[in-house]
C-alpha beads as a LAMMPS data file, in Angstrom:
LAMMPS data file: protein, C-alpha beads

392 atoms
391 bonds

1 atom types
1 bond types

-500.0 500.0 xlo xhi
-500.0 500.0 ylo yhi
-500.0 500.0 zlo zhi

Masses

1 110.0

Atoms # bond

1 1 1 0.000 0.000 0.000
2 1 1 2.502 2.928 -1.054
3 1 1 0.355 5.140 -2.087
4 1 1 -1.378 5.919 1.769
5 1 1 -2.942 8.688 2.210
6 1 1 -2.333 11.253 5.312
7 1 1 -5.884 11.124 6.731
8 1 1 -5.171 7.165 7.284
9 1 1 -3.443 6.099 9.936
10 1 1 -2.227 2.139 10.293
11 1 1 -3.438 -0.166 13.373
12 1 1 -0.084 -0.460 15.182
13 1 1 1.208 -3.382 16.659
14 1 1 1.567 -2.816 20.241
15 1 1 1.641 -5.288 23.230
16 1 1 -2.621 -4.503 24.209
17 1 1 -3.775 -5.271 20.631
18 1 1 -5.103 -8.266 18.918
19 1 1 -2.144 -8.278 17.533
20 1 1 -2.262 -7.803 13.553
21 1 1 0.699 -10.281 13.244
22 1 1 -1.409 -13.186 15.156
23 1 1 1.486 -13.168 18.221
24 1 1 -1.463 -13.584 20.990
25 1 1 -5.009 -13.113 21.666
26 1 1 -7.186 -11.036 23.804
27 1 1 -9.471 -12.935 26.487
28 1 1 -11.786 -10.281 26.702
29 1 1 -12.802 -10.789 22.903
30 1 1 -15.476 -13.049 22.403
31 1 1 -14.548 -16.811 22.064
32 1 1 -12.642 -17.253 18.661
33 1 1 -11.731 -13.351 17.985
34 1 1 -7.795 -13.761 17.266
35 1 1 -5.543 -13.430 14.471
36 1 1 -3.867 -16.743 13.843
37 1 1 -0.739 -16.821 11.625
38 1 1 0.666 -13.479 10.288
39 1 1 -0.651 -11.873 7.717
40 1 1 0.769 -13.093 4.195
41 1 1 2.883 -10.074 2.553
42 1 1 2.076 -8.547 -0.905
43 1 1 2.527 -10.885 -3.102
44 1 1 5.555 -11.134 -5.981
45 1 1 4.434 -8.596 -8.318
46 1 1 5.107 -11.316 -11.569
47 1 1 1.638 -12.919 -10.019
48 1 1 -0.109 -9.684 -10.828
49 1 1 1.452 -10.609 -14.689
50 1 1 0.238 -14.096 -14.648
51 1 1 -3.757 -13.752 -13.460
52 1 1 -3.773 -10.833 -16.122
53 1 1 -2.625 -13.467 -18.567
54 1 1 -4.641 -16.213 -17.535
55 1 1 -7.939 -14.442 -16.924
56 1 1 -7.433 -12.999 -20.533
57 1 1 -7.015 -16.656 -21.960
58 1 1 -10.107 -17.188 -19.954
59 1 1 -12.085 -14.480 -21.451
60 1 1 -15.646 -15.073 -20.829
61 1 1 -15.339 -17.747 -19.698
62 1 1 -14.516 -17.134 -16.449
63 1 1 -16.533 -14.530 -13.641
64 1 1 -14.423 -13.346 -11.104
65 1 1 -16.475 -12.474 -7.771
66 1 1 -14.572 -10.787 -5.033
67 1 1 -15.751 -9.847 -1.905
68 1 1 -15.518 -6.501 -0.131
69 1 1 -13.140 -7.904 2.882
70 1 1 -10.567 -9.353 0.066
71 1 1 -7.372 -7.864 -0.195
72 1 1 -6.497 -5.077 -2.740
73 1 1 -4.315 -7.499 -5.096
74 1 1 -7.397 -10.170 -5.144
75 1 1 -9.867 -7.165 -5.702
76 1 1 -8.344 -5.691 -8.715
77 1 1 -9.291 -9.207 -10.607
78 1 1 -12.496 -9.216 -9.813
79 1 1 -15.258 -8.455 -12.331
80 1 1 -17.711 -7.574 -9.389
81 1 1 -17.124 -6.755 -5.505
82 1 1 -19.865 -7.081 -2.896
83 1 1 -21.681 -8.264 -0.483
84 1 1 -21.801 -12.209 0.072
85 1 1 -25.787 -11.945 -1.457
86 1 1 -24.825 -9.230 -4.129
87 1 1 -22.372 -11.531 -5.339
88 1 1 -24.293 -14.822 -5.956
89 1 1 -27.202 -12.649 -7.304
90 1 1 -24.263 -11.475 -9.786
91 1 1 -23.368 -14.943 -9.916
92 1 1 -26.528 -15.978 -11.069
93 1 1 -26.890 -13.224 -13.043
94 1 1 -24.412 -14.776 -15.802
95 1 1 -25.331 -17.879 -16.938
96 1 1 -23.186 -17.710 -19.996
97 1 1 -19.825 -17.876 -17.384
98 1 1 -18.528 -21.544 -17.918
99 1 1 -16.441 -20.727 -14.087
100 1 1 -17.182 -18.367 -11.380
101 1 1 -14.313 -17.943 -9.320
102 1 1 -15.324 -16.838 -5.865
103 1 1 -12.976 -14.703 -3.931
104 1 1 -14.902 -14.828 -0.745
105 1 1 -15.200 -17.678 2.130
106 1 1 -16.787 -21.206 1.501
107 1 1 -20.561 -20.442 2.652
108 1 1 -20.592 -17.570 0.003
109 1 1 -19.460 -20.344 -2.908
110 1 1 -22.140 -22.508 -1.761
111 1 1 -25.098 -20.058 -2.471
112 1 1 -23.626 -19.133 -5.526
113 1 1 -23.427 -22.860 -6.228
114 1 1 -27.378 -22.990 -5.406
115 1 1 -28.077 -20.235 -7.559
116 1 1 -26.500 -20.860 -10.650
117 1 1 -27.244 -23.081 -13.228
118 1 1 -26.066 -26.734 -12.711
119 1 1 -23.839 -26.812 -15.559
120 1 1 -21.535 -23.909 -14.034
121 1 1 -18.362 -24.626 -11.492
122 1 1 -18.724 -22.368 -8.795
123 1 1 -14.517 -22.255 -7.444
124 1 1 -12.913 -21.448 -4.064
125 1 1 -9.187 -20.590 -5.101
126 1 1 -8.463 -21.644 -1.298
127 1 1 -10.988 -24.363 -0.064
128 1 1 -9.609 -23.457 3.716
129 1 1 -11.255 -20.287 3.293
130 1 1 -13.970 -20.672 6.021
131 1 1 -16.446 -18.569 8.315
132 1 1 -16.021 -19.145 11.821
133 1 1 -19.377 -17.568 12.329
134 1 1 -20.920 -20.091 9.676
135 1 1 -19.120 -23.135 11.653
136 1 1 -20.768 -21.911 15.303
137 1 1 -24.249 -23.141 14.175
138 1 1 -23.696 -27.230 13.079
139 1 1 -26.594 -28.859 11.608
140 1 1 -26.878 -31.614 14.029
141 1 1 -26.893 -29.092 16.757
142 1 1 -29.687 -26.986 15.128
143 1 1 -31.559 -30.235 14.974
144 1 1 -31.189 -31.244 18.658
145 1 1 -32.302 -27.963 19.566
146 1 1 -35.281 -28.079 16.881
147 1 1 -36.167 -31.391 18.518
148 1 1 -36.786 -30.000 22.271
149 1 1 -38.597 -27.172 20.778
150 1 1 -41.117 -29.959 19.209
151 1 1 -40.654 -31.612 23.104
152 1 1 -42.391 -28.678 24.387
153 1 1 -45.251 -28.362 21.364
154 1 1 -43.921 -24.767 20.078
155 1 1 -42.415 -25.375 17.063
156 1 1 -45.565 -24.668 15.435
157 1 1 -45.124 -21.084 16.790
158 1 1 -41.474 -20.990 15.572
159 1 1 -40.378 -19.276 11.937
160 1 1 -36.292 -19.954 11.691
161 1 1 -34.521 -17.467 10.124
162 1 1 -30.701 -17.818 9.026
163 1 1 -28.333 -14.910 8.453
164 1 1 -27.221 -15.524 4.823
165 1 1 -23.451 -16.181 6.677
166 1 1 -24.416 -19.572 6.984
167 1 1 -23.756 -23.121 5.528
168 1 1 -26.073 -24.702 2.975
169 1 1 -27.085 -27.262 5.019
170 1 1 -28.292 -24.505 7.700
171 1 1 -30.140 -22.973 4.954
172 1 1 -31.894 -26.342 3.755
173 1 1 -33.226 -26.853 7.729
174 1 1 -34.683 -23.461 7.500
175 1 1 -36.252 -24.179 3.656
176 1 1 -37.703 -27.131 5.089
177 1 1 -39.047 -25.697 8.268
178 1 1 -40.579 -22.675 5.910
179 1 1 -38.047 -19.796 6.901
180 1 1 -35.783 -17.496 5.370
181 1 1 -32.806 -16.434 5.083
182 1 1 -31.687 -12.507 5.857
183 1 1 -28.827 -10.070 4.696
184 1 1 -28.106 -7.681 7.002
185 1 1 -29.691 -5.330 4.866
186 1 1 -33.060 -6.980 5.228
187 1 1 -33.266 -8.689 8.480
188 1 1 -36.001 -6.538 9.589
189 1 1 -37.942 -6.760 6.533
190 1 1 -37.349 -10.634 7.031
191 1 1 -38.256 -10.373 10.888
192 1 1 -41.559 -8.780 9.779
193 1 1 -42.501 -11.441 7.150
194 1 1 -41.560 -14.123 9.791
195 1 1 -43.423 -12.738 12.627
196 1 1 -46.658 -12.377 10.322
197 1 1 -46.076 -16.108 10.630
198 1 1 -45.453 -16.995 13.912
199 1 1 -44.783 -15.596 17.271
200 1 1 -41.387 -16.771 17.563
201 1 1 -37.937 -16.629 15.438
202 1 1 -35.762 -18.645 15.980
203 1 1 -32.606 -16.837 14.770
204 1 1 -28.848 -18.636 13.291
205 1 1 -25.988 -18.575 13.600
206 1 1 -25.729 -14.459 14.318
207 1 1 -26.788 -13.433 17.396
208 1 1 -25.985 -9.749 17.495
209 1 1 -27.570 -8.793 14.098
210 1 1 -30.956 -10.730 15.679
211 1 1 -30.511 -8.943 18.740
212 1 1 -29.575 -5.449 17.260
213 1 1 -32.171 -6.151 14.584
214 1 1 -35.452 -7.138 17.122
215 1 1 -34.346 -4.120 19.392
216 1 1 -33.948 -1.200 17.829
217 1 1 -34.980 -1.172 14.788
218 1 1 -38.679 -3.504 15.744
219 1 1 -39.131 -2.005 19.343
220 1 1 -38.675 -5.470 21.610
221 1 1 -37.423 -5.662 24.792
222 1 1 -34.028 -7.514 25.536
223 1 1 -36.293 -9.508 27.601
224 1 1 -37.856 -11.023 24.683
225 1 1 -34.645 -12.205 23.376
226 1 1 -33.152 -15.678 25.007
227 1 1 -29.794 -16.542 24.010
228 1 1 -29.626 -20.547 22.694
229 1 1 -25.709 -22.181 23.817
230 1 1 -25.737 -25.068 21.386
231 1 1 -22.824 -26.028 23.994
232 1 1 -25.042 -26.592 27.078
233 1 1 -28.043 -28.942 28.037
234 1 1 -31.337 -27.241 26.658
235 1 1 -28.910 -24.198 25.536
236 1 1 -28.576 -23.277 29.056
237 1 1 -32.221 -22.548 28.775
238 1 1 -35.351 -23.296 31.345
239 1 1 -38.614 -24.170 29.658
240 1 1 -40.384 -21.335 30.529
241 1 1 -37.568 -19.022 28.813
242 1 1 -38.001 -20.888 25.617
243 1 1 -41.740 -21.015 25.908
244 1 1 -41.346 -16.997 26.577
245 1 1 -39.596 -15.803 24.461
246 1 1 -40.013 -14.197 21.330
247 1 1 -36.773 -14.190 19.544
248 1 1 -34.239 -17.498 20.176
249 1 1 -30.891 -16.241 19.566
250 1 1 -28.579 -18.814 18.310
251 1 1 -24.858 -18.428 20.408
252 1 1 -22.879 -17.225 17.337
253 1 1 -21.104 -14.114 16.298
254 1 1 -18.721 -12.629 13.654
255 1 1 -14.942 -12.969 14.966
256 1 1 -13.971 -9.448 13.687
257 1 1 -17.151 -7.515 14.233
258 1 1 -17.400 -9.011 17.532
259 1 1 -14.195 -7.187 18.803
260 1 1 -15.367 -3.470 18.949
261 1 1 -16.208 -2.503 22.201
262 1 1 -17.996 0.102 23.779
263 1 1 -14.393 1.530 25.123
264 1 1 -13.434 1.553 21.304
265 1 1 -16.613 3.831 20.359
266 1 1 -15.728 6.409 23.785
267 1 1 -11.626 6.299 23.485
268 1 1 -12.522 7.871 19.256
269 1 1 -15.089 10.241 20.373
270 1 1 -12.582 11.174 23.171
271 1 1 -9.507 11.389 20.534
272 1 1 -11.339 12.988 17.419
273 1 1 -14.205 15.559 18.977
274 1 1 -16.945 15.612 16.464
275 1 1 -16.350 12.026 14.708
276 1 1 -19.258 10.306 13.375
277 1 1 -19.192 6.563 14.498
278 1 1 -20.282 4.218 11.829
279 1 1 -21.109 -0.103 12.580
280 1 1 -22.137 -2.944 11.172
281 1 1 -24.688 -4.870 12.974
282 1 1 -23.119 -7.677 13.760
283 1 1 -20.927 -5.663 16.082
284 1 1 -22.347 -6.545 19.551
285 1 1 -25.656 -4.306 21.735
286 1 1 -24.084 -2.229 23.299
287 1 1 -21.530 -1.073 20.233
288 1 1 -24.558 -0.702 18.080
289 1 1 -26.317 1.644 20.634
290 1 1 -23.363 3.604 20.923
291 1 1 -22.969 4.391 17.445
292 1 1 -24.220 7.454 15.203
293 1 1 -24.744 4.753 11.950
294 1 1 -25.386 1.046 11.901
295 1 1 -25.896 -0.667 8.757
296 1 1 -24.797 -3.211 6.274
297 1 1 -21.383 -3.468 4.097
298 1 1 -23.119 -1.729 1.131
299 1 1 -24.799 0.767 3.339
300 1 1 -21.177 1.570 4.834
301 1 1 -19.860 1.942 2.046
302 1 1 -22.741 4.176 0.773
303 1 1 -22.689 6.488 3.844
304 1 1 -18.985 7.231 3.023
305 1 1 -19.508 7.698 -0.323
306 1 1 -22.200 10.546 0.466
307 1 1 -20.264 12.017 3.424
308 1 1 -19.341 15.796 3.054
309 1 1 -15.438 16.410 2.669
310 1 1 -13.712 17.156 5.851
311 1 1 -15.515 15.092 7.979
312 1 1 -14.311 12.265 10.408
313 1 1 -15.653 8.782 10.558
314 1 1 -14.704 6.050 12.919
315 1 1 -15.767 2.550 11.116
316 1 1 -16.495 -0.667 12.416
317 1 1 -16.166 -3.413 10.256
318 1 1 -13.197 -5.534 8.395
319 1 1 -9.864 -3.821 7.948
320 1 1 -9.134 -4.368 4.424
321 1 1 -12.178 -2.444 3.667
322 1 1 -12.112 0.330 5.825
323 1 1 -8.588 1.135 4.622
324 1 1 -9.584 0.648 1.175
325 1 1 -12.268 3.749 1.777
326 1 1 -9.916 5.543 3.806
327 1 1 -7.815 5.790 0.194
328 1 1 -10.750 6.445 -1.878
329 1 1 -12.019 9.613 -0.034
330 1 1 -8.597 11.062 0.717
331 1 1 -11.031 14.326 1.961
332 1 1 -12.396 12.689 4.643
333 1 1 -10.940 11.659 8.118
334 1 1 -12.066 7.294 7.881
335 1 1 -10.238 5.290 10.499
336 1 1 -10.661 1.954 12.187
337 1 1 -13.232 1.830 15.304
338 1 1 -10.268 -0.029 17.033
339 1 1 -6.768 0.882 16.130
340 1 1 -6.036 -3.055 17.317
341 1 1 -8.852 -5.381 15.525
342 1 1 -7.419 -8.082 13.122
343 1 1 -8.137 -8.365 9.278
344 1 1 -10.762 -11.420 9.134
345 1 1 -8.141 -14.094 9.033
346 1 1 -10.107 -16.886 6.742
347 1 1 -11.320 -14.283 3.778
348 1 1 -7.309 -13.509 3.924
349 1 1 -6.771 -17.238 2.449
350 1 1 -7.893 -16.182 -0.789
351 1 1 -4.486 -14.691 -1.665
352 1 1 -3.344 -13.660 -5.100
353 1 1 -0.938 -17.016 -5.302
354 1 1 -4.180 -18.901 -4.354
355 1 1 -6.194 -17.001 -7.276
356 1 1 -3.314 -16.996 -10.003
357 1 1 -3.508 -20.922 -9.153
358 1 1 -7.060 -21.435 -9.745
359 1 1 -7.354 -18.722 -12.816
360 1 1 -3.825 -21.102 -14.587
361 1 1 -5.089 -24.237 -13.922
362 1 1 -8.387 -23.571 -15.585
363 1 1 -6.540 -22.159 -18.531
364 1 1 -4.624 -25.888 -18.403
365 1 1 -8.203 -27.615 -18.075
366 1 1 -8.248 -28.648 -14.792
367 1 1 -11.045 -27.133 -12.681
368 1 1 -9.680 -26.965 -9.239
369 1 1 -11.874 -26.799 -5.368
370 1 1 -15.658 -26.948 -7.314
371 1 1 -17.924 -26.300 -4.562
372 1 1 -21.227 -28.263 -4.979
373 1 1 -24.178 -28.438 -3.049
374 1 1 -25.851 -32.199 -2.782
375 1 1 -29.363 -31.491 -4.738
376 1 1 -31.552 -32.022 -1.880
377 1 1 -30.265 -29.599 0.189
378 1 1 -29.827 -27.215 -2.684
379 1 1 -33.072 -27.653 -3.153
380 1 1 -34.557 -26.967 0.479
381 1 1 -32.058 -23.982 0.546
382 1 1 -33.256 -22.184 -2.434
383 1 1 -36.287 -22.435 -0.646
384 1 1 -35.862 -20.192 1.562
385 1 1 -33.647 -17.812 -0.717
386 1 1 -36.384 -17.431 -2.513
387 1 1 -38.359 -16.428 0.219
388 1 1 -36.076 -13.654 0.916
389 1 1 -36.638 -12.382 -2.948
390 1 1 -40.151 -12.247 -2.460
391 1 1 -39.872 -10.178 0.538
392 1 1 -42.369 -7.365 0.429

Bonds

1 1 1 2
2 1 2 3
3 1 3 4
4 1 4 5
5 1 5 6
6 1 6 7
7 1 7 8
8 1 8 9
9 1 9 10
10 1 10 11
11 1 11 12
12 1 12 13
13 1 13 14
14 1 14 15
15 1 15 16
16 1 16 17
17 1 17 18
18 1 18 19
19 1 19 20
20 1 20 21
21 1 21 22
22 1 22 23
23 1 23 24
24 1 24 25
25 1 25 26
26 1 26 27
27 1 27 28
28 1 28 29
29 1 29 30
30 1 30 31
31 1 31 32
32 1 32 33
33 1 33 34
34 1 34 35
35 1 35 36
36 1 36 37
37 1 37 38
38 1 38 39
39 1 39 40
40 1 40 41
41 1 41 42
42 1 42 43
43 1 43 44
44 1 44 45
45 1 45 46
46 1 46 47
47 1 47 48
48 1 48 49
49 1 49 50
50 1 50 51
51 1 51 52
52 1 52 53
53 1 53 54
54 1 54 55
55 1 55 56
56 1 56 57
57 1 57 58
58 1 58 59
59 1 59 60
60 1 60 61
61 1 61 62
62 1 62 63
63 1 63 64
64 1 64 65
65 1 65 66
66 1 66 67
67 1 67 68
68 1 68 69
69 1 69 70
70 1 70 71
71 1 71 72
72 1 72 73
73 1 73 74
74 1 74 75
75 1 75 76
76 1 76 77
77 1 77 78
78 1 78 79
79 1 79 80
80 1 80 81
81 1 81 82
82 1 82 83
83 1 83 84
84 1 84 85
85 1 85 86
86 1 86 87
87 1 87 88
88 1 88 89
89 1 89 90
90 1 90 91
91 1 91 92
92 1 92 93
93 1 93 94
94 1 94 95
95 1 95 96
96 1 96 97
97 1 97 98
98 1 98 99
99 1 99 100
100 1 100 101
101 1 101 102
102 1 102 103
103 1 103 104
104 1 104 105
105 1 105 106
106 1 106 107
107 1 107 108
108 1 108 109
109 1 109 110
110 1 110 111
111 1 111 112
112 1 112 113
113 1 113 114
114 1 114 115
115 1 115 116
116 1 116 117
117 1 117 118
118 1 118 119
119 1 119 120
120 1 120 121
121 1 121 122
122 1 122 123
123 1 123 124
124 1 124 125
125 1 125 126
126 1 126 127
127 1 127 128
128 1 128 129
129 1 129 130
130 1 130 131
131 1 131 132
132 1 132 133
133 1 133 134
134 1 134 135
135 1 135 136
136 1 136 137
137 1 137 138
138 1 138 139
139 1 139 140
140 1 140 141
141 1 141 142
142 1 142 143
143 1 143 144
144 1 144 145
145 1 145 146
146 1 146 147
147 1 147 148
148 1 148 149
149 1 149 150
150 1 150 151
151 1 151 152
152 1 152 153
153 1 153 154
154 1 154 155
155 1 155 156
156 1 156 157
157 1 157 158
158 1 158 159
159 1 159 160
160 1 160 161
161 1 161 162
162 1 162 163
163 1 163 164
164 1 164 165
165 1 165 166
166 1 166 167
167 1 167 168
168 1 168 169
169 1 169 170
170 1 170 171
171 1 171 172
172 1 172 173
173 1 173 174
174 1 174 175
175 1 175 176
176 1 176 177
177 1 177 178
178 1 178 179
179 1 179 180
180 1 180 181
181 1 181 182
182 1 182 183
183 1 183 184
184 1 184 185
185 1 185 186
186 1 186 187
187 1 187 188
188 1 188 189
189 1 189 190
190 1 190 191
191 1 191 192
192 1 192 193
193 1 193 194
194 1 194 195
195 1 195 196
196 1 196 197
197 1 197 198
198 1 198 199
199 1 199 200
200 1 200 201
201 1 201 202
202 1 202 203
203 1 203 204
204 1 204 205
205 1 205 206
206 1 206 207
207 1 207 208
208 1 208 209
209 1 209 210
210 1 210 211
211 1 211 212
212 1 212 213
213 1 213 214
214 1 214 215
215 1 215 216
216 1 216 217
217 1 217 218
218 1 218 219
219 1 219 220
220 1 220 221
221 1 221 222
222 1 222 223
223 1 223 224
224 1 224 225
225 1 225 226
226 1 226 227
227 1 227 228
228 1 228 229
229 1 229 230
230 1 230 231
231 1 231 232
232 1 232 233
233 1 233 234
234 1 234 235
235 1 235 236
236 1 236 237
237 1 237 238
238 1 238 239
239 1 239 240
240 1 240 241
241 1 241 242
242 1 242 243
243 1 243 244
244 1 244 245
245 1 245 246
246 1 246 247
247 1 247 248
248 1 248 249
249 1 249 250
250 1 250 251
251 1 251 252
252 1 252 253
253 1 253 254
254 1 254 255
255 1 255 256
256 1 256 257
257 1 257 258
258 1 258 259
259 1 259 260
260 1 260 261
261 1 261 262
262 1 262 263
263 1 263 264
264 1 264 265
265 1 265 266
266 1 266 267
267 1 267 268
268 1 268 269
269 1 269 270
270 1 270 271
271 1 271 272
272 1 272 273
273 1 273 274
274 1 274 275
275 1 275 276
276 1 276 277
277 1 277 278
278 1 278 279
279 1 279 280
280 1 280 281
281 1 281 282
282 1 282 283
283 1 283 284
284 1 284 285
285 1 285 286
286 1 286 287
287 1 287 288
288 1 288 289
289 1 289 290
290 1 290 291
291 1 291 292
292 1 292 293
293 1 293 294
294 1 294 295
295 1 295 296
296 1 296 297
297 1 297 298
298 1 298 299
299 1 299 300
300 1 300 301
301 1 301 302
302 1 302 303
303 1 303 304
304 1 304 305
305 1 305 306
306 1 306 307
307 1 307 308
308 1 308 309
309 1 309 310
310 1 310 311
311 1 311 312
312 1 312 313
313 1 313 314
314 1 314 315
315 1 315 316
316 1 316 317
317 1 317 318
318 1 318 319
319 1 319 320
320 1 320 321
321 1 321 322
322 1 322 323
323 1 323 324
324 1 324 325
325 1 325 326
326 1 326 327
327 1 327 328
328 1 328 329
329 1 329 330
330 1 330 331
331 1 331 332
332 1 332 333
333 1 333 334
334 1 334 335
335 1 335 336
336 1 336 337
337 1 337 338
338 1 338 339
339 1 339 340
340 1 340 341
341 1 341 342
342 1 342 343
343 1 343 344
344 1 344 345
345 1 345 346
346 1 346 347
347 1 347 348
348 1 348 349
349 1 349 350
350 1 350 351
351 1 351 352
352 1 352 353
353 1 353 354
354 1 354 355
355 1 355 356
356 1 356 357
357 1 357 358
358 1 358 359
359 1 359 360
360 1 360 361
361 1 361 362
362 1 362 363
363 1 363 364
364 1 364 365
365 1 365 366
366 1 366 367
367 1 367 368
368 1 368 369
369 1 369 370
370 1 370 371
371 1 371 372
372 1 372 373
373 1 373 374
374 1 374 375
375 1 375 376
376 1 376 377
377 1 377 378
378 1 378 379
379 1 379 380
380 1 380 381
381 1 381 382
382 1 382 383
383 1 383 384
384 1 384 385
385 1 385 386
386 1 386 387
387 1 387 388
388 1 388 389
389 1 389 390
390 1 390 391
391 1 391 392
């Protein structure tokens, strides 16, 4: 990054952070918010060469997707950046593309998977390339705790709903048990739909973006909210809480989001008088209260866009993009929430090595990491997409 601008200033390493370089961890983080392994350098810049060769030999062939939190080098090869739902729309949206190559985490491959046609390869340049927040909610969990709601007779009351950061199997249990899945540019308008159904949501994997979601923006109480531990007996939950409350919140979270603190949001306004402090919702309750802006990725992105020049904004979500804004309005003041949070560690697999790999080898005509989704649950999954396009 030479060309840095002087309104952006780098996260530093220091002994109290969580650390950039993956040396340690911070215990007061929620459970699996570190930074494992340092952070792979730029890469050689002949690789920048060779995927501008091989996605030319491509040609049309080949759609490149890459996702806001990818790193600069992966992002300049991609033909569209954007959300994880923007992009499989977009995915879907060219049938004539023999390969899509996602540059994004494995849940995001599988929806594209579900939404294109079934002879396209959806690839993962880095099959490693995981979501720890997909991997807190496990199907076989979701169904033990789907079977002691039916113990108690309120399933029948129940809607599930699944943040669109989840696996395809997650999605097929909701499709089957007529849910739907949410962006977090929709959850309400999905938490409306649902409740029009039922009195109860039961909410996966996220449970901030439920929370934050049912709260403020649809007037509950935190009372009405019960938090589900797929890690305890019952979820750590009596009866009478289950049979209660209104919104079951599954025990997940996002591991970057879910470091900003309510210190971070006080120690900017207390360093930069007059900042505006901007979230995403899956940053915990309190965070979210604390802030002058919550919204999705796009509507980050958006609300910086639109900004007036000169003024200061304290952002938190992923690193990768908030520096990447910080160099695209060089007139505005855009730093990190928390001068210590990590880059999201799994969507930094998809390096450009990993993508000049994939992009050669299809030029050879090997097709390398295909990500396919069994029928059936591709099936039962588009179910409940599709119930999120017909939102009113």
């Amino acid at each position: 990054m030479a060309d840095v601008t002087s309104t952006w200033t780098e996260p530093s390493n220091t002994p109290l952070s969580l650390l950039l370089l993956g040396k340690g961890t911070d215990p007061a983080s929620e459970r699996g918010v570190d930074c494992p392994g340092d952070l792979p350098a730029p890469s050689d810049p002949d690789l920048v060469a060779r995927a501008t060769a091989a996605k030319a030999a491509l040609g049309d062939r080949v759609f490149v997707l890459g996702h806001h939190y990818q790193r600069d080098e992966v992002i300049q090869f991609a033909d569209v950046t954007g959300d994880s739902f923007k992009l499989a729309q977009q995915a879907a949206a060219r049938p004539s593309a023999e390969f899509i190559v996602f540059c994004g985490v494995h849940f995001m491959a599988e929806s594209a998977d579900i939404l294109t046609k079934p002879d396209q390869k959806v690839i993962l340049p880095d099959l490693a390339a995981g979501c720890s927040m997909a991997d807190m909610a496990v199907l076989g969990q979701v169904e033990t705790a789907w079977e002691h709601f039916q113990d108690l007779g309120i399933t029948d009351q129940i809607v599930p709903v699944t943040y669109m950061n989840s696996s395809a199997d997650i999605k097929g249990f909701v499709g089957r048990n007529k849910g739907v899945v949410c962006t977090s540019s929709n959850a309400k308008r999905a938490l409306d739909w649902s409740f029009e159904q039922g009195s109860k949501v039961f909410f996966l994997p996220d449970q901030h973006l439920g929370r934050n979601t049912a709260v403020l923006e649809m007037g509950f109480d935190l009372d009405d909210c019960v938090l589900y531990d797929p890690h305890k007996p019952h979820g750590g939950l009596t009866d009478e809480q289950l049979t209660n409350a209104r919104m079951i919140l599954w025990r997940g979270h996002c591991s970057v989001h879910g470091r900003f603190t309510l210190d971070s949001v006080r120690e900017v306004r207390e360093r930069v008088p007059g900042v505006n402090v901007l979230v995403h919702p899956e940053c915990r309750h309190d965070v979210v209260k604390a802030a002058d802006y919550v919204g999705s990725t796009e509507y980050i992105i958006k609300a910086l866009d639109a900004a007036p020049s000169g003024s200061a904004w304290a952002v938190g979500t992923e690193l990768n993009l908030v520096r990447r804004l910080a160099l695209a309005h060089p007139d505005k003041q855009i730093m990190f929430l928390d001068r210590t949070v990590c880059y999201c560690s799994t969507m930094n697999r998809i390096d450009l090595p990993h993508l000049v790999w994939a992009l050669e080898e299809l030029v050879a005509g090997r097709v390398p990491n295909v990500i396919t989704v069994d029928e059936k649950t591709a099936h039962e999954a588009r179910v409940a997409l599709d119930q999120m396009l017909a939102l009113p």
